[in-house]
C-alpha positions as CSV (number, residue, x, y, z in Angstrom):
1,X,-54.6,-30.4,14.1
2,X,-52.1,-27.4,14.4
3,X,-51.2,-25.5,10.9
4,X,-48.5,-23.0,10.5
5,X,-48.2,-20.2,8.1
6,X,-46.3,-17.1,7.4
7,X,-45.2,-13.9,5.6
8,X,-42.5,-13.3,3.0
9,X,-42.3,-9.7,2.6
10,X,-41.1,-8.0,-0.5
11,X,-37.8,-7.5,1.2
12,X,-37.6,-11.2,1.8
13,X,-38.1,-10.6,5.5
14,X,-40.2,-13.7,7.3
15,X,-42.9,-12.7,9.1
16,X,-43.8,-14.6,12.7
17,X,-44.6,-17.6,11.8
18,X,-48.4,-18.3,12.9
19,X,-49.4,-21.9,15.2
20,X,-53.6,-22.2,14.5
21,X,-55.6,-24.8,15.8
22,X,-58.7,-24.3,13.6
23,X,-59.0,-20.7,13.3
24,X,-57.5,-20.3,17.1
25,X,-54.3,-18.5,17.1
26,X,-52.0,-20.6,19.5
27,X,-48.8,-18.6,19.5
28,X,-46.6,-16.7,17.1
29,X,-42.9,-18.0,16.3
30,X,-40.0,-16.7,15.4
31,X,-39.0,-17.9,12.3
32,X,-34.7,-17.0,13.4
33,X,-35.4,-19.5,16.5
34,X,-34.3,-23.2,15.9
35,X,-38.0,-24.3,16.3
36,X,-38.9,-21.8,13.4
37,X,-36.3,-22.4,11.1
38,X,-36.9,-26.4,11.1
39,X,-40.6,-25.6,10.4
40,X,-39.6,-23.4,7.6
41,X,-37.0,-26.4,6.2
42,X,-39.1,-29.0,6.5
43,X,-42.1,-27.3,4.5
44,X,-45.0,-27.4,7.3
45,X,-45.2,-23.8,6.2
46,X,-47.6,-22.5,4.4
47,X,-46.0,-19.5,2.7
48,X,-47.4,-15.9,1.3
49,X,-45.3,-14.1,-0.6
50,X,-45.1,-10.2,-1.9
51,X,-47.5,-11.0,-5.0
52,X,-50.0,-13.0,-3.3
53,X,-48.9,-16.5,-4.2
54,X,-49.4,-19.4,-1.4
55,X,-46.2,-22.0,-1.2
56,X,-47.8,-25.2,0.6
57,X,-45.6,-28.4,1.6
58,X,-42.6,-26.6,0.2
59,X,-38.7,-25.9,2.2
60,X,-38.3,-22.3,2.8
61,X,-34.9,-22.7,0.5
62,X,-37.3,-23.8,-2.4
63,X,-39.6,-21.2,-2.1
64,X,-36.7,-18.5,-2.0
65,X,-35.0,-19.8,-5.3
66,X,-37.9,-19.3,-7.0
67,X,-38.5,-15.9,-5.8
68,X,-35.0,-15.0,-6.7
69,X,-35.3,-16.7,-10.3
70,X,-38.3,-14.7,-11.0
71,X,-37.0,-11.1,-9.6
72,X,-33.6,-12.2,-11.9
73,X,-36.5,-12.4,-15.1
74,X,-37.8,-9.2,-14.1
75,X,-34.7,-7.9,-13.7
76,X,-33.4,-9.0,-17.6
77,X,-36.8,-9.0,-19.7
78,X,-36.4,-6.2,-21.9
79,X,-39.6,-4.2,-21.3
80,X,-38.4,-3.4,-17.9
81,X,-37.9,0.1,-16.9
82,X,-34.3,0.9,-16.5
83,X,-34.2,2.8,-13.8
84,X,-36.1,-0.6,-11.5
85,X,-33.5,-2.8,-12.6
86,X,-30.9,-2.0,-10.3
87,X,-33.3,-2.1,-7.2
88,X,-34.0,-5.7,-9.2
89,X,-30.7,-6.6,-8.8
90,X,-30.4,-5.6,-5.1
91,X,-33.9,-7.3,-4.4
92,X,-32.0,-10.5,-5.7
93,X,-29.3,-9.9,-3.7
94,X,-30.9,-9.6,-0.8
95,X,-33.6,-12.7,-1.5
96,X,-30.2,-14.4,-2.1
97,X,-28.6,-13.4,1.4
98,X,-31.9,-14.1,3.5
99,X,-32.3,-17.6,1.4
100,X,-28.8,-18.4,2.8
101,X,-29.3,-17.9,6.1
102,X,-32.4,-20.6,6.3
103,X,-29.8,-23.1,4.3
């Protein structure tokens, strides 16, 4: 049975998305190609992301809004340090932007 899994860096960059037959690497895709971006849609994925989190059986776009909604809490919540809110809010941004193009 073939898996696939992936990346999401901090950066919201997607990694090569991994094909494994049992622990065999079969090949690496690229998750901009059409093949790639209907794995990612139709949640055959199984997604890391920047704090260690696995997404399973989830649509990249779901996975995404929920990274942006929690870098938007970071961003707000009080005890954050002033000075990281602004990257916060361009971290958002750019979550936002790479979200869109897998919609």
């Amino acid at each position: 049975m073939l898996t696939y899994s992936t990346t999401v860096l901090g950066n919201g960059e997607i990694c090569p998305i991994s094909e494994m037959l049992g622990r065999r690497r079969v090949r690496a895709i690229n998750p901009r190609s059409q093949e790639g971006r209907e794995l990612l849609r139709s949640g055959q994925v199984t997604i890391q992301v920047r704090d260690g989190r696995c997404f399973s059986g989830m649509p990249v776009i779901e996975i995404f809004d929920r990274l942006v909604a929690d870098v938007r809490r970071e961003e707000t919540d009080p005890s954050t340090d002033p000075r990281a809110r602004e990257e916060l809010g361009r971290l958002g941004e750019t979550l936002s932007n790479q979200r869109d193009d897998y919609s």
